[in-house]
C-alpha positions as CSV (number, residue, x, y, z in Angstrom):
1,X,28.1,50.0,-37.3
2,X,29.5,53.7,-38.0
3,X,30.8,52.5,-41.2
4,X,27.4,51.6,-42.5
5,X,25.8,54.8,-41.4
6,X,28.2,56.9,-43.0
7,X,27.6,55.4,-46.5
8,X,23.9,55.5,-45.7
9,X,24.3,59.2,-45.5
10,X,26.9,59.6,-48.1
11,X,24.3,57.4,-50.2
12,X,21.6,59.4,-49.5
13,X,23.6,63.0,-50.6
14,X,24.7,61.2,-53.8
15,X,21.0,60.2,-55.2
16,X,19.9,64.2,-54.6
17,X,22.9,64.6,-57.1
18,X,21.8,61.7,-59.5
19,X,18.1,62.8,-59.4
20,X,18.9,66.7,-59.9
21,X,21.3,65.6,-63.0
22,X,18.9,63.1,-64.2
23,X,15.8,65.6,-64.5
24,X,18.1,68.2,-65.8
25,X,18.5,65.5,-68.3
26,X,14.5,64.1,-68.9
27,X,13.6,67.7,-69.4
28,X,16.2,68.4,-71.9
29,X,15.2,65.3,-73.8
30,X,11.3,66.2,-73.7
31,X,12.0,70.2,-74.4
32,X,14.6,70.0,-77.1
33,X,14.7,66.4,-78.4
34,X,18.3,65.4,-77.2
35,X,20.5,65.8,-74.0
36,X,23.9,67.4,-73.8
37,X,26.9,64.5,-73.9
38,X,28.3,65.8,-71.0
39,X,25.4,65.9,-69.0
40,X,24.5,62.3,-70.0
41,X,28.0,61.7,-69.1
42,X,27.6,63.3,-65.6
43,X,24.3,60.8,-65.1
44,X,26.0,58.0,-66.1
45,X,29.0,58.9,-63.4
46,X,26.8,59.7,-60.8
47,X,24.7,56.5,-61.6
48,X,28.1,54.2,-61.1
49,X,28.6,55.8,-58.0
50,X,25.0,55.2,-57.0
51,X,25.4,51.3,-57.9
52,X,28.7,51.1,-56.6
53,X,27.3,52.6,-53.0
54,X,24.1,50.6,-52.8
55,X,26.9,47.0,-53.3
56,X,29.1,48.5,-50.6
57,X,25.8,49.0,-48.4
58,X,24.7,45.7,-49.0
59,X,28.4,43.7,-48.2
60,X,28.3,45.5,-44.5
61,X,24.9,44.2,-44.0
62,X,25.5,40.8,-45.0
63,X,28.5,41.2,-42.9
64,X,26.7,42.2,-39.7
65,X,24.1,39.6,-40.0
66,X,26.6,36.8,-40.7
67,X,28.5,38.2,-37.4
68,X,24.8,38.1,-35.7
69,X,23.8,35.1,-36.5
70,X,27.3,33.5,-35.7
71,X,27.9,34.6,-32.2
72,X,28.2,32.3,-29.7
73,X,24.6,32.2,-27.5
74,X,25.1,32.8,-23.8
75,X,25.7,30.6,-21.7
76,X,24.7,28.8,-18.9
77,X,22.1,27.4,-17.3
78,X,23.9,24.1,-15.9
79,X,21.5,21.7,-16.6
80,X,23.3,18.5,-17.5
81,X,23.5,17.8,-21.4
82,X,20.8,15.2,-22.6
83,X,22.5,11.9,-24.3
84,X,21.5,13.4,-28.0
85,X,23.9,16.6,-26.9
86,X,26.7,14.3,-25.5
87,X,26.6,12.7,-28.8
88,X,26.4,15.4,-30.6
89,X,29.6,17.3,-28.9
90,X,31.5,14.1,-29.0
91,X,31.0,14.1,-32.9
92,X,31.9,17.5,-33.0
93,X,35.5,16.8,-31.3
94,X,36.0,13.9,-33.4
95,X,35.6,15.8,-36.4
96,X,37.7,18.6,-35.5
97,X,40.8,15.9,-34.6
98,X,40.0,14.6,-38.2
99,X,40.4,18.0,-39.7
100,X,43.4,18.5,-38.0
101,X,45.3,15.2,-37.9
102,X,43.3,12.6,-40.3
103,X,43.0,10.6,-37.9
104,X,39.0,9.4,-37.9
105,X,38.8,7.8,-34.6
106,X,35.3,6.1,-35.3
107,X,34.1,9.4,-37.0
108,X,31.6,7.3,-38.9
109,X,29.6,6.1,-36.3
110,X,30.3,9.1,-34.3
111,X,28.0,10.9,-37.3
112,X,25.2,8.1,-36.7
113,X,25.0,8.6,-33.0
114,X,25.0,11.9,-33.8
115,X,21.7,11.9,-36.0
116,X,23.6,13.0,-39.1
117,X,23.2,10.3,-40.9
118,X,21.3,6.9,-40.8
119,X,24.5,5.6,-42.8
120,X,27.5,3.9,-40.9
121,X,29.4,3.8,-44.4
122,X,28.2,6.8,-46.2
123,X,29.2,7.6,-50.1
124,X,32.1,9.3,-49.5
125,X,33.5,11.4,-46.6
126,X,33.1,12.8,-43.3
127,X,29.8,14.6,-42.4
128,X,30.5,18.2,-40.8
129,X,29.0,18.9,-37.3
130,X,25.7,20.3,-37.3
131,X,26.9,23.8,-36.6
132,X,29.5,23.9,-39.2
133,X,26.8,22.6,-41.7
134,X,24.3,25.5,-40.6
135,X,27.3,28.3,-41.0
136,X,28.4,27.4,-44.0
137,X,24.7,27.8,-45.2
138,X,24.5,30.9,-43.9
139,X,27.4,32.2,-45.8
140,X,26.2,30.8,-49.0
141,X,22.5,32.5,-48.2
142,X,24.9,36.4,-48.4
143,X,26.0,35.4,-52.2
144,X,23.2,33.7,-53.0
145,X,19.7,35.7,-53.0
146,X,18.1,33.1,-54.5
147,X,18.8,31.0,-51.1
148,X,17.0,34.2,-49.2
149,X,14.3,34.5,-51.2
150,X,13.1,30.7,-51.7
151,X,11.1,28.1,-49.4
152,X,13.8,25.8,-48.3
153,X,13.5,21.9,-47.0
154,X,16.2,19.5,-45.7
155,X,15.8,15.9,-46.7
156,X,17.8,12.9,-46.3
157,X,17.3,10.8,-49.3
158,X,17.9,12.2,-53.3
159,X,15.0,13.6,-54.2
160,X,11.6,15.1,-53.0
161,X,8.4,14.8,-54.5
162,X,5.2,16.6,-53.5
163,X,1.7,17.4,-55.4
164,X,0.7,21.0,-55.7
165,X,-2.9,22.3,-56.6
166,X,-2.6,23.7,-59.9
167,X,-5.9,26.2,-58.8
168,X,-9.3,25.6,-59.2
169,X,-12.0,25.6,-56.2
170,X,-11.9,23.0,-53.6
171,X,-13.9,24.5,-50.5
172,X,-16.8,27.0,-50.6
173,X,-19.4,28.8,-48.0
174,X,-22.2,26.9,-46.5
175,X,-25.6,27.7,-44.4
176,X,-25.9,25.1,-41.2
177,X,-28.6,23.5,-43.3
178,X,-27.7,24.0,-46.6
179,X,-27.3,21.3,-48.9
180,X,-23.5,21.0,-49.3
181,X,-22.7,21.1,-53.1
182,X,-19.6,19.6,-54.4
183,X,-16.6,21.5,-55.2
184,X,-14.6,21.0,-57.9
185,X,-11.8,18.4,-57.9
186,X,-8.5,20.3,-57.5
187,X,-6.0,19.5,-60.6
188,X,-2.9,18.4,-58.6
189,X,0.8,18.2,-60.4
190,X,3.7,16.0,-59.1
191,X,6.4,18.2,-58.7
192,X,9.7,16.2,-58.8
193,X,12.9,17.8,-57.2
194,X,16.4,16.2,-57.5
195,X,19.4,16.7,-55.4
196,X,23.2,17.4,-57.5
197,X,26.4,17.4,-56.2
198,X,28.4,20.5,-55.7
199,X,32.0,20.5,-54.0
200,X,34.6,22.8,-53.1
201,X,38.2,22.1,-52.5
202,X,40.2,24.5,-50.3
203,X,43.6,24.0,-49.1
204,X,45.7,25.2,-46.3
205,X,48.7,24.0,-44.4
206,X,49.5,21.1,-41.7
207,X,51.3,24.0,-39.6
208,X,47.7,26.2,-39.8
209,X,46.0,23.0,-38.9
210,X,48.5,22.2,-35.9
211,X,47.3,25.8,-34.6
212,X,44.9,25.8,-32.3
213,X,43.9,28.5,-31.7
214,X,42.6,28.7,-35.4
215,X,39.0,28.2,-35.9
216,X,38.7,26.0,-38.5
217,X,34.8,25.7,-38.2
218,X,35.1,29.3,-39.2
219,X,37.7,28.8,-42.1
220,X,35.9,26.4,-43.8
221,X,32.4,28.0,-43.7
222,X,34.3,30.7,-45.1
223,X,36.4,28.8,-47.6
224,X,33.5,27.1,-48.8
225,X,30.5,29.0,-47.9
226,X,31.3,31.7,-50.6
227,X,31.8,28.5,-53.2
228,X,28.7,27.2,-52.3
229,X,27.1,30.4,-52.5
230,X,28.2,31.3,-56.3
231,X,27.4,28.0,-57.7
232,X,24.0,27.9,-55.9
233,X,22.8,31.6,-57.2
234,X,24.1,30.4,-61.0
235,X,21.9,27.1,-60.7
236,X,18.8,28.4,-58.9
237,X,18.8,31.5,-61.5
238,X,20.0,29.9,-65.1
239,X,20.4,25.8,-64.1
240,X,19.6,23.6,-66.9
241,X,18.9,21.0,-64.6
242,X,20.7,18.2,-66.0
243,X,24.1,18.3,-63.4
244,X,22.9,21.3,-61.5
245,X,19.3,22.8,-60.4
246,X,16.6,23.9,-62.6
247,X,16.9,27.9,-62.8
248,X,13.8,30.1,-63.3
249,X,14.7,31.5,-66.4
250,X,15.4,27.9,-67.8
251,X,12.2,26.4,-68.0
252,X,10.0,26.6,-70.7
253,X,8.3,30.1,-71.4
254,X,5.2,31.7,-73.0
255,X,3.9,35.0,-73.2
256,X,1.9,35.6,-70.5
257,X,-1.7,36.0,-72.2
258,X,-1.1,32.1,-73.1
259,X,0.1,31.0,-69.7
260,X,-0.2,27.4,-69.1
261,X,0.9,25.2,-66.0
262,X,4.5,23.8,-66.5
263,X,5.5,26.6,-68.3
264,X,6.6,30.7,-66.6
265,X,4.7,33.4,-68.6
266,X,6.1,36.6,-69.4
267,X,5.8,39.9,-70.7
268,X,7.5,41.7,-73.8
269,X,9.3,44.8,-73.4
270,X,8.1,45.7,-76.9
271,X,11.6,46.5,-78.1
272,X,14.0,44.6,-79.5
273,X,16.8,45.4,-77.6
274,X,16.4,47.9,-75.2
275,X,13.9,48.7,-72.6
276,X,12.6,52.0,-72.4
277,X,8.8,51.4,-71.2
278,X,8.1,52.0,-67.7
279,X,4.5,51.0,-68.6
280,X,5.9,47.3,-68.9
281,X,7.1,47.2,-65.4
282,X,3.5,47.7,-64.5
283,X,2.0,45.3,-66.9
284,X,4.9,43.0,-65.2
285,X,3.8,43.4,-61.8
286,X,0.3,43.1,-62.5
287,X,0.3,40.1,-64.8
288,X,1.0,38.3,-61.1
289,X,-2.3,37.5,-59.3
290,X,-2.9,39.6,-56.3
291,X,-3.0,36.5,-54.4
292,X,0.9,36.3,-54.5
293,X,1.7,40.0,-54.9
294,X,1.8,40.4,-51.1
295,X,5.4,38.9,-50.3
296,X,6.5,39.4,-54.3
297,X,10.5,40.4,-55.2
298,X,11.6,42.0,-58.0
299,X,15.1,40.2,-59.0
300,X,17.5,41.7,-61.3
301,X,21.5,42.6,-61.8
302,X,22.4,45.3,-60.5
303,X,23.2,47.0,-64.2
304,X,19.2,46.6,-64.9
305,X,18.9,48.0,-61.2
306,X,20.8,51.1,-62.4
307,X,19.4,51.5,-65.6
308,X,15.4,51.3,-64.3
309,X,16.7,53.8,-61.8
310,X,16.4,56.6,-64.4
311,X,12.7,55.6,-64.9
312,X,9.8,58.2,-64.1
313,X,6.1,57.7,-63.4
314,X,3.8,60.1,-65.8
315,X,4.0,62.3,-62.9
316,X,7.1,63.0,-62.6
317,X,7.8,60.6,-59.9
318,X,10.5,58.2,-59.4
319,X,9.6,54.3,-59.5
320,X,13.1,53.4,-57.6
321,X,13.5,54.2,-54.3
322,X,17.2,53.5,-51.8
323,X,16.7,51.9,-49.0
324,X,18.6,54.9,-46.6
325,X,18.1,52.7,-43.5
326,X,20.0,50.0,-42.3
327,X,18.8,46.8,-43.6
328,X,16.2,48.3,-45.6
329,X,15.8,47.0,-49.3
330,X,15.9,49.4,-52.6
331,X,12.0,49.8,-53.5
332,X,10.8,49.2,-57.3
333,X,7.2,50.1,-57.5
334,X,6.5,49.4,-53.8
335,X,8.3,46.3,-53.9
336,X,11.7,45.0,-52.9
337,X,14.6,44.4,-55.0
338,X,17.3,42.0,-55.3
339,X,20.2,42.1,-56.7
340,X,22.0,39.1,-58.0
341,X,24.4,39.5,-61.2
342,X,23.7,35.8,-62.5
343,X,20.2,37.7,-63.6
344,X,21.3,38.4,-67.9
345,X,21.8,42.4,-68.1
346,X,19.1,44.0,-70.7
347,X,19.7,42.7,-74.3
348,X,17.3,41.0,-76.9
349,X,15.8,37.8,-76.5
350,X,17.0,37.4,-72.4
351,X,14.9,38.0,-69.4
352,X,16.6,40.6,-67.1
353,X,13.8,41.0,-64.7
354,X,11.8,38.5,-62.8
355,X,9.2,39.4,-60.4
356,X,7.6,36.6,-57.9
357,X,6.3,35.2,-54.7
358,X,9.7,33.1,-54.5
359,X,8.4,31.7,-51.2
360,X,5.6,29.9,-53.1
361,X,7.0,29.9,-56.3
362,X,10.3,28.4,-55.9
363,X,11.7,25.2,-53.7
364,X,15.7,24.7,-52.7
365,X,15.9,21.0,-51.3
366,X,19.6,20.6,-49.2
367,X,19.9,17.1,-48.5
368,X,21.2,16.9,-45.2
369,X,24.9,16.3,-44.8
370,X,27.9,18.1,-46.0
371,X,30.9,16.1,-46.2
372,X,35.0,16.3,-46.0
373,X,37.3,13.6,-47.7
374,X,41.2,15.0,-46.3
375,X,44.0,14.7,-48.9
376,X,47.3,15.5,-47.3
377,X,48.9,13.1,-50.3
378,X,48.2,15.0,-54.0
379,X,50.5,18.4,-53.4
380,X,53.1,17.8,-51.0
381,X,53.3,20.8,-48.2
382,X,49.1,20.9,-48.2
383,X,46.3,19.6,-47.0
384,X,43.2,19.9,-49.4
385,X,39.4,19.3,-48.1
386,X,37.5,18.0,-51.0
387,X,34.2,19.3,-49.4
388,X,30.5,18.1,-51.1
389,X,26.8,19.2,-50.8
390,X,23.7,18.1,-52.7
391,X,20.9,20.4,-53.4
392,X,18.4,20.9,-56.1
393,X,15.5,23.7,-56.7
394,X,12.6,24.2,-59.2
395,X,9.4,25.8,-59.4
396,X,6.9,24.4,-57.5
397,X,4.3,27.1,-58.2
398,X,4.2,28.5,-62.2
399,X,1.7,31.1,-61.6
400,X,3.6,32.9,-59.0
401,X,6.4,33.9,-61.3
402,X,6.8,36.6,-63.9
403,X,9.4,37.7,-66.2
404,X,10.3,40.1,-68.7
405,X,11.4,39.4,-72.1
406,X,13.7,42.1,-73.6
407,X,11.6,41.6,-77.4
408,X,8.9,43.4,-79.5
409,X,6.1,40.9,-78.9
């Protein structure tokens, strides 16, 4: 995409202009003891442009994967369709005259034959075709980093439950004819994960519907997608877990040198208010084993992105680095960053930065089935789609999760 490369390049011309202004500014502050306003005015600017750039960058990739991953496969090779696709199709149809007339035409058992559901009579609703499911995940997954960065499991009932080994040795090396000694008996936790209800309504017109050359697959992953998306990234990140998931900086914390399981450890700032200590970052990173450090993400807003940008190393060299490649992620530390803006900015007593192996540390649980009630009755002139998903997340492994805590101790 041209578009993208230019940015990449006019990105690239505007950080030698951020990093020139900002060690005109360092060195003023270490020679003379303060910084001329206007230069830390000029930093500032050039920093917003930076952020500003890097968002921009990241929209166009979302927006060609989203396009990648949505284009029709090739087709052909003639085969005839196996009874499972027949269904499948014929569901798909069904739905799509449902959408477009109300008319549900045995929908229900359409969805069964289908394998969408084992339910006949489900709760409430229609459930979506399989496709239209799987696209409007994919456009929550570009709002939502949280939905990038996690594990992720479908299940069809409203919760999942699984034990996880809370550490502790449970295998060991042994000679041919070696006694074989025992182990020690792994501590295992019952991690419980409940699925909530979210739902989007959007609305459009009986004339858009009687078009048909609209895709309305399309419209709706887009319509609701995006919903989906917001909601999500709020409950993954600051759920309380009572109506909505259980977010990683709502669970119970403790400063890391007193972690315990059940709990996410973390590590002060040592200010009250500001962060200023690039050493922190490192006792951050480190205070993850190195066990889960391979595959870690550093997760932030984007103002805590701009404001560790100005950070330098005792050598002068920079711990942030662009990503000036296509698809490429900024660098923090030799580490990826995310961006997502549910993440508190810096401020006492809030945790601004998390670093993890969210793979391991974190579970989202979809329970399969998204589903469409019609209302063509409540505002005359419109048809609304009152559209619902359950999903749920939590921790699933403490120790692989970090934060920081914007306090003295």
């Amino acid at each position: 995409m041209d578009e993208l490369k230019k940015l990449i390049e006019a990105l690239g011309r505007t950080l030698e202009e951020f990093r020139a202004a900002n060690d005109e500014r360092l060195t003023a502050l270490e020679t003379e003891g303060r910084a001329d306003p206007l230069l830390v005015e000029k930093v500032e600017n050039i920093n917003a442009d930076v952020s500003k750039m890097l968002a921009m960058k990241a929209q166009l990739e979302k927006l060609e994967t989203v396009v990648a991953r949505t284009a029709a496969p090739g087709g052909g090779g003639g085969s005839s369709p196996t009874e499972h696709e027949k269904a499948v199709e014929a569901h798909r149809k069904g739905f799509d005259a449902f959408f477009r007339t109300g008319v549900e035409g045995g929908l229900r058992d359409l969805a069964v034959q289908a394998a969408l559901t084992t339910q006949s009579d489900p709760d409430g609703g229609f459930t979506v075709p399989a496709d239209t499911e799987a696209m409007i995940d994919r456009v929550a997954e570009t709002t939502s980093a949280m939905r990038g960065l996690s594990s992720l499991i479908t299940i069809s009932t409203g919760e999942h439950k699984r034990l996880v080994n809370q550490g502790g040795s449970t295998s060991g090396w042994v000679g041919e004819s070696e006694t074989r000694t025992e182990t020690d008996t792994p501590t295992l936790a019952q991690i419980i994960i409940n699925v909530k209800e979210i739902y989007s309504e959007p609305a459009t017109t009986q004339t858009a519907l009687d078009d048909s050359a609209i895709d309305l697959e399309k419209w709706l992953a887009d319509e609701v997608g995006i919903e989906f998306g917001e909601e999500e990234s709020q409950g993954f990140i600051a759920g309380e877990g009572v109506a909505e998931p259980q977010g990683i900086i709502a669970y119970t914390t403790v400063a890391n040198a007193s972690y315990a399981w059940g709990k996410v450890g973390y590590i002060a700032s040592g200010e009250t208010s500001v962060f200023t200590d690039v050493d922190k970052l490192i006792d951050l990173q480190h205070s993850l084993k190195a066990k889960y450090r391979e595959g870690s993400t550093w997760l932030m807003s984007d103002a805590t992105q701009a404001h560790i940008r100005k950070f330098k190393l005792g050598d002068g060299s920079m711990i942030w680095s662009p990503g000036l490649v296509a698809g490429a992620p900024n660098i923090l530390l030799g580490k990826p960053v995310e961006i997502d803006d549910n993440m508190p900015d810096i401020s006492a007593g809030v945790f601004p930065i998390a670093y993890a192996n969210f793979k391991r540390a974190y579970l989202i649980v979809d329970r399969q089935g998204i589903r469409v009630i019609r209302d063509n009755l409540t505002t005359k002139g419109s048809v609304k789609f009152y559209t619902t998903k359950r999903v749920g997340g939590g921790i699933i492994m403490y120790e692989a999760i970090k934060l920081m805590k914007i306090a003295s101790s």
